[in-house]
Each structure stands twice: as C-alpha cells, then as structure tokens.
C-alpha positions in Angstrom: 0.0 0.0 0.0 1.1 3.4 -0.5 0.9 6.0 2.1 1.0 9.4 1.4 1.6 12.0 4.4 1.5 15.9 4.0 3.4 17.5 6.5 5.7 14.3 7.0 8.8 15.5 8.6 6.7 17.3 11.4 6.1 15.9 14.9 2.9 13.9 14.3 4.2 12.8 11.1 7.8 11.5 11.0 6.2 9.0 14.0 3.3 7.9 11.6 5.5 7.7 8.8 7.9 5.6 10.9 4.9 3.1 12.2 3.9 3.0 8.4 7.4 1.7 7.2 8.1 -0.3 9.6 4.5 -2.1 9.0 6.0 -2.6 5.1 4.4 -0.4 3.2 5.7 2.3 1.1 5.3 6.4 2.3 5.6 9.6 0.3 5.8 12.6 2.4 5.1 16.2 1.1 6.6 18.4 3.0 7.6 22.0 2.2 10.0 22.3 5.3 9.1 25.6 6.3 8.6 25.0 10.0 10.3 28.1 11.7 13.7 27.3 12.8 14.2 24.8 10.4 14.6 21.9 12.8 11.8 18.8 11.1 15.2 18.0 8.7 16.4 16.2 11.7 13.3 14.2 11.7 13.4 13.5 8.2 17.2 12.9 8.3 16.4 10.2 11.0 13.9 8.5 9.0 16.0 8.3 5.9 19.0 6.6 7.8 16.6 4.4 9.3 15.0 3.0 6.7 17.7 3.4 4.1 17.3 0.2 2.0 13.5 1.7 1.4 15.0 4.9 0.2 17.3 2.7 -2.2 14.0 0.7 -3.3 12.0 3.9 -3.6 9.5 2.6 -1.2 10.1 5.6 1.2 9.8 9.0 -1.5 10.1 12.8 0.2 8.6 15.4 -2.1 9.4 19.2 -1.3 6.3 21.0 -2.2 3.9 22.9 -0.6 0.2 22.0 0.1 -0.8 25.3 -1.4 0.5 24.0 -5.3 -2.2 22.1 -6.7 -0.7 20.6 -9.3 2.5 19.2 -7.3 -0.8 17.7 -5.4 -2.2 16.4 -8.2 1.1 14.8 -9.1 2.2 13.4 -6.0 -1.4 11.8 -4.8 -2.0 9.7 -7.6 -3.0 6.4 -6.8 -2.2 6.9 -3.2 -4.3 4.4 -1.3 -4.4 6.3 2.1 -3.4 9.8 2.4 -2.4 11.8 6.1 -3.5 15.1 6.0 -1.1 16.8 8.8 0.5 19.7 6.8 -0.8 22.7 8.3 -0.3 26.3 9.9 -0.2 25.2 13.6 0.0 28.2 16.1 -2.7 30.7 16.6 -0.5 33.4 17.4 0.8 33.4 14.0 -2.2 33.3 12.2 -3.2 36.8 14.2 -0.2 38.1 12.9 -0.7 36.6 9.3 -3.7 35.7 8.3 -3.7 35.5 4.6 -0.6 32.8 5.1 -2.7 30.9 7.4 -5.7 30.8 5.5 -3.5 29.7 2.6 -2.0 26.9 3.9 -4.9 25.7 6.5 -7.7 26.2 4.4 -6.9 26.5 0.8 -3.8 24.4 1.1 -6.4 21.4 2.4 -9.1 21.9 -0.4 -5.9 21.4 -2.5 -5.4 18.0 -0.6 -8.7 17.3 -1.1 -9.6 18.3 -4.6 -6.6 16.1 -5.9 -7.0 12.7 -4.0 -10.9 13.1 -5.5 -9.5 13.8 -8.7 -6.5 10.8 -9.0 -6.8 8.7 -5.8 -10.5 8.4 -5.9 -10.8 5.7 -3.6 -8.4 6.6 -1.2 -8.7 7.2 2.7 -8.4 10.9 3.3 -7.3 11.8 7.2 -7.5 15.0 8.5 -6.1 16.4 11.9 -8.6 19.4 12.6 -8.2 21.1 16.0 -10.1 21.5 19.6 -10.1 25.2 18.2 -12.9 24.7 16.0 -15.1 25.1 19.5 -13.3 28.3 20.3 -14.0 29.4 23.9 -17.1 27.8 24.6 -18.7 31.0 25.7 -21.3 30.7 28.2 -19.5 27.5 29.8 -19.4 27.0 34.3 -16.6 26.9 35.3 -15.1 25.9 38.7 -11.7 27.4 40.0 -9.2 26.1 42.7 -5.3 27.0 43.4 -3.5 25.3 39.9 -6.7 24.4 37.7 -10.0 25.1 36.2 -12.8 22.5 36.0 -15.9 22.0 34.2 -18.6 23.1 36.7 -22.0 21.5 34.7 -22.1 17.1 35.5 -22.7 17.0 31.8 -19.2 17.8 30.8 -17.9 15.3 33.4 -16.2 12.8 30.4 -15.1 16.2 28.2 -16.5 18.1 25.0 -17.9 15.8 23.1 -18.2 16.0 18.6 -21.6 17.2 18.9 -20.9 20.5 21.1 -21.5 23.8 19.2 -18.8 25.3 16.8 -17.7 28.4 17.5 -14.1 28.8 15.8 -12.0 32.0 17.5 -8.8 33.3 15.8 -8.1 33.1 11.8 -6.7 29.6 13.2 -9.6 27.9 14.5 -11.7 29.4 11.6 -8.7 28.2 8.8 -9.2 24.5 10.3 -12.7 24.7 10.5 -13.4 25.3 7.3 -11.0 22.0 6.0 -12.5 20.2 8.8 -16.1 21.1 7.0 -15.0 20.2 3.5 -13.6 16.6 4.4 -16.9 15.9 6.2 -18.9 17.1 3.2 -16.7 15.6 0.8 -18.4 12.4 2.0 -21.5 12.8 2.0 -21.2 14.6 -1.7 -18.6 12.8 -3.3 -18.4 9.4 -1.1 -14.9 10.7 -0.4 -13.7 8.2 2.5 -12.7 10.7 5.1 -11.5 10.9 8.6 -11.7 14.2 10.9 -9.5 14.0 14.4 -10.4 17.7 16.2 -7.2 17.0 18.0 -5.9 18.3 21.4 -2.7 18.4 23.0 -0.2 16.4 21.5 2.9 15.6 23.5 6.3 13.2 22.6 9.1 11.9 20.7 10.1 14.0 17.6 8.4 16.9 18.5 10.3 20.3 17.7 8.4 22.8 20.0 7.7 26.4 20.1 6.8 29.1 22.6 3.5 29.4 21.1 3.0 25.2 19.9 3.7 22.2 22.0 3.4 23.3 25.2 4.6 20.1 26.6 7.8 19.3 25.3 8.2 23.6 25.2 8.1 23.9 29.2 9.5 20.3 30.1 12.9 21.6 28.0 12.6 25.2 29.0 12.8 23.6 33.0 15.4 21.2 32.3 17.9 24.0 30.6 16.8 26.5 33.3 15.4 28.9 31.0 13.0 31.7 31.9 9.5 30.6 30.7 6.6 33.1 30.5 2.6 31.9 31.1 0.5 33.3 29.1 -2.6 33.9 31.8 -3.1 32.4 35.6 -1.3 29.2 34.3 -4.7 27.5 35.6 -5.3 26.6 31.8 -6.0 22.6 31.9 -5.5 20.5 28.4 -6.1 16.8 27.9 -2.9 15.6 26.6 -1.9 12.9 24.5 1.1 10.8 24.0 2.2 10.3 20.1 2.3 6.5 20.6 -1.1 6.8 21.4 -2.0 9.3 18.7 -0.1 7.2 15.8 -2.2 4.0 17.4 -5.4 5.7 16.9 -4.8 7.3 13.4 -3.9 3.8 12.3 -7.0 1.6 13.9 -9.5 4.5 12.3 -8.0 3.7 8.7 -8.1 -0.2 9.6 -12.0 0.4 10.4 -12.3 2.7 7.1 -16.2 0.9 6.6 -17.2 2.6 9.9 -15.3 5.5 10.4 -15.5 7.6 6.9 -17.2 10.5 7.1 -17.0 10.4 10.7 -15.0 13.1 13.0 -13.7 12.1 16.3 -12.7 14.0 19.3 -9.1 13.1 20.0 -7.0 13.4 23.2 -5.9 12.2 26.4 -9.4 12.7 28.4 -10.6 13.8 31.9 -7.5 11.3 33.4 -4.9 13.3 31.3 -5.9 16.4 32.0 -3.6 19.0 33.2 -2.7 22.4 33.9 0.0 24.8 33.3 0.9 24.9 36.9 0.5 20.7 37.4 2.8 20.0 34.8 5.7 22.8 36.3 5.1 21.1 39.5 5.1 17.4 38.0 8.5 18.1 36.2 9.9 19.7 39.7 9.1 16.8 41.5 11.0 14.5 38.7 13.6 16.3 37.9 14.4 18.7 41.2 15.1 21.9 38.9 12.6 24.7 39.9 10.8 26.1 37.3 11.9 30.4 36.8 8.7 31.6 35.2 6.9 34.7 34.8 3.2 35.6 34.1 1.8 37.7 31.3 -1.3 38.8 29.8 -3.5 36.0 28.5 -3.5 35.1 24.5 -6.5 35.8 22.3 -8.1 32.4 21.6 -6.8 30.8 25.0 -9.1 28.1 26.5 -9.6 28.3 29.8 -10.2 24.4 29.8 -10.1 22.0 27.4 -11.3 18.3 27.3 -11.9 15.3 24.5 -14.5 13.1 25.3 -13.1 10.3 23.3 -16.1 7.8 24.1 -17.0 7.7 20.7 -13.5 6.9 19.3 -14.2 3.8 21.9 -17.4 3.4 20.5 -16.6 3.4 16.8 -13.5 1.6 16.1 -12.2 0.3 19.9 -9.3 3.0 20.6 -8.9 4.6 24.3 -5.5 6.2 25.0 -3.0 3.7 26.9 -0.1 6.3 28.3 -0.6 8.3 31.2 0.1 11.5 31.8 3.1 10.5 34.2 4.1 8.3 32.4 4.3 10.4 29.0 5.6 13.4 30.9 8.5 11.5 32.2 9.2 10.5 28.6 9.1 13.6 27.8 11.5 14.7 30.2 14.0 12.2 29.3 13.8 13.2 25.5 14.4 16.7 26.1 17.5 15.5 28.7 19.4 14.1 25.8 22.4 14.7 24.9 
C-alpha cells in the first residue's frame, strides 16, 4: 500500500511515517520544510537513515512542495491508497499576525489536498487532523476554580466536549481549520470521499520540535530542564487533555483499519478527563522528577486561549475500539527524558 503524508517530517508525522514503514508499506511525504527554525530536517534525516534500503527501493519518496501548489498535489497523490493530512499552519498566534498565510496553507492548502486525492486517488482514505479550536472558547460554559486548575462546573461535561458541542471557531486559526474540517466531512457525503476528521488536542512526545506558542509540553518540560526563563501566558490555571504520540499514531492507524465505519465520521481526540492538566501541574510534576525549579513569569493572557479543554473520546471507543493507553506521568516522564538528551 502506498501512504502518502502531507506535513511528513513534522512531529505527528515523522512518528506515523515511521509506524507506516516499519508495518512494510511504502510512504511519500510532502513536506515544504518551512517550519520556523528549520529543525523537522532532523526528523526526516532520521527516517531516511533508518530506513535506508527503502530509500534505495523507492518505497520511502520525500517530495518538497507545498500544500498550497495544486498541481505538485495532483502529481504526488496519484494512486495513493491512504493519504495523512497533517501539513498545516499550527500556532494561533501566528495566524493573528498573518492571516492570509494561514488561510493559505490551512484552508486553501487542504481543499488542494482534497480536490486532488478526489480527482486521481478516488478511492483513497483521506485523514484529516482538525483542532479542539474549531469550538473556540465555549462562551457561556461554568466553570469551577481552585489553586493550579480550572474544571468544568456543569455534571454534563464530566467525560469532556464531546463532537456534537456547538462550533464556534476563535482566531483566523480555528476558523482556517474549520473550514477544512467542514470540506472533508462534506466531501463524504457529496462525493463518497472516504474521510477521517480527528479535532485533536494536546499532542505531546518523541520527535516533537516545539515552540513558545505550539507544543506546550515538550516547550516547558525543555525550558525547565535547561533553566530557561519561561513566560505563562494567563493564571497558568489553563487545563488540556494531553496525548502521547504513541497513542495518537495508534489511533490514526485503527481508524484507517475500520475505514467501513469510520468515513465520514469526526472524532474527538485526546488524552481525556484522566490526562488532563494544567500549566501549573505540569511545572510542579516536572519539579518533583527532575528537582530543577521552574523560573517563570506571568503575562497577559493570549486571544483564543481556553480556559479548559477536554476530548470526550467515548465515541472513538465506540466506533472503532481505541482509548488512550499512556498516562500522563508516564508520557511526561518521557518527555522529560527526550528533552534531557544529549
């Protein structure tokens, strides 16, 4: 089988492409490499040494070309039999600050996706990482307040935001990824276009290259061990549910193994109410393994920032048997040992 995945060499992935070769099949990433700071080479340097004979054999291709060049699309997704959608615009503070780039890529650069697997891969599985974002602030939501967290305050959000809560995208971001998240699911029921939608929430692990404003995780976990200043962004009170790329990889692959029930389908994706955590949890969680005080300061809060945020990924249980399998202590202290290395 061939895979095809857009935004390959990022986080999410260079660890799908490496499950994918390592199952035997053959992968063709996309990937324009613009990242800032330039560091995803390493991850598709890694690959490349890793599966070497496959690069001989041209079972493991990497294209650079952007999602926003349709015809590079067009070219490079013929007669793919599954294709990744991951290549995106990924912080919100960036789309603030442009826009028309973001809109590009997120929204335009996905239609592109899109448009061309219906045009030459016709019967392919089409996967598409959409966001938590698409639900924006949840405006009118209870909330409940003690010293490091916030908390859902109504018993009907006790297992999380489920797929059928309102949309209410906030920032050019969350309304870029909505509208891709829209056209895959009515792609389906137009065209019969087999597609996937994850609305994805914290992702956390291996491989990831992290920003101050994307991949919180691995971004404070490094910025503690090094002893670098780190500034939050609000009360630190903020609570994600995170999930471990293991897990994510495992649940991108059992949704395209269950392709007869899960097209045209969109799925909630994270760690749930038992990996939840806050700002403030994880500093004092990486203190406690490490011994190295976190130096931080507090600044305004971000446009766009969640106060919480929770998957309810019953339905992902539901559908095609997937619940996450790493805890948060236990992916944290993975975390910590990745960024420790030397």
């Amino acid at each position: 089988m061939l895979f095809v995945v857009t935004g390959g060499a990022g986080f999410v992935g260079s660890n799908l492409a490496e499950r994918i070769l390592s199952e035997g099949h053959s992968v063709r990433i996309i990937d324009d490499l613009s990242r800032p700071g330039g560091k995803v080479i390493e991850n598709l340097d890694y690959l490349r040494k890793k599966f070497s004979a496959k690069v001989k054999s041209k079972e493991f291709e990497f294209v650079q070309k952007s999602v926003t060049d349709f015809d590079a699309m067009k070219k490079n997704l013929k007669d793919a039999d599954v294709v990744y959608h991951l290549a995106a615009q990924t912080a919100v503070t960036t789309s603030i600050t442009n826009p028309t780039h973001d809109f590009q890529t997120n929204a335009a650069g996905s239609f592109n996706v899109l448009e061309a697997a219906r045009q030459v891969a016709d019967n392919a599985v089409l996967f598409y990482t959409s966001t938590n974002k698409v639900y924006g602030n949840m405006p009118g939501m209870k909330l409940d307040e003690n010293k490091t967290r916030y908390g859902f305050a109504e018993n009907k959000y006790k297992s999380g935001i489920a797929e059928d809560f309102p949309l209410d995208p906030e920032s050019p971001y969350g309304c870029s990824k909505y509208v891709a998240d829209s056209y895959f699911l009515d792609y389906h029921r137009t065209y019969g276009t087999k597609t996937i939608v994850f609305r994805c929430s914290c992702m956390y692990g291996e491989m990831q290259k992290s920003l101050e404003d994307q991949g919180w995780i691995s971004w404070l976990v490094g910025r503690i061990i090094s002893g670098k200043k780190i500034t939050i962004y609000g009360d630190g009170k903020q609570v994600r549910d995170i999930l471990h790329i293991k897990d994510v990889v495992d649940a991108v692959m059992k949704a395209t193994e269950k392709i007869n029930i899960t097209k045209g389908q969109v799925f909630n994706m994270g760690g749930g109410i038992k990996n939840s955590i806050s700002l403030l949890e994880l500093m004092d969680f990486v203190q406690s393994e490490t011994g190295k005080k976190p130096i931080y300061e507090f600044a305004d809060w971000r446009l766009a920032d969640q106060k919480i945020y929770i998957s309810d990924t019953s339905k992902a249980k539901k559908v095609f048997g997937w619940e996450p399998k790493v805890t948060k202590e236990e992916g944290i202290r993975r975390q910590i040992a990745w960024e420790s290395r030397v």
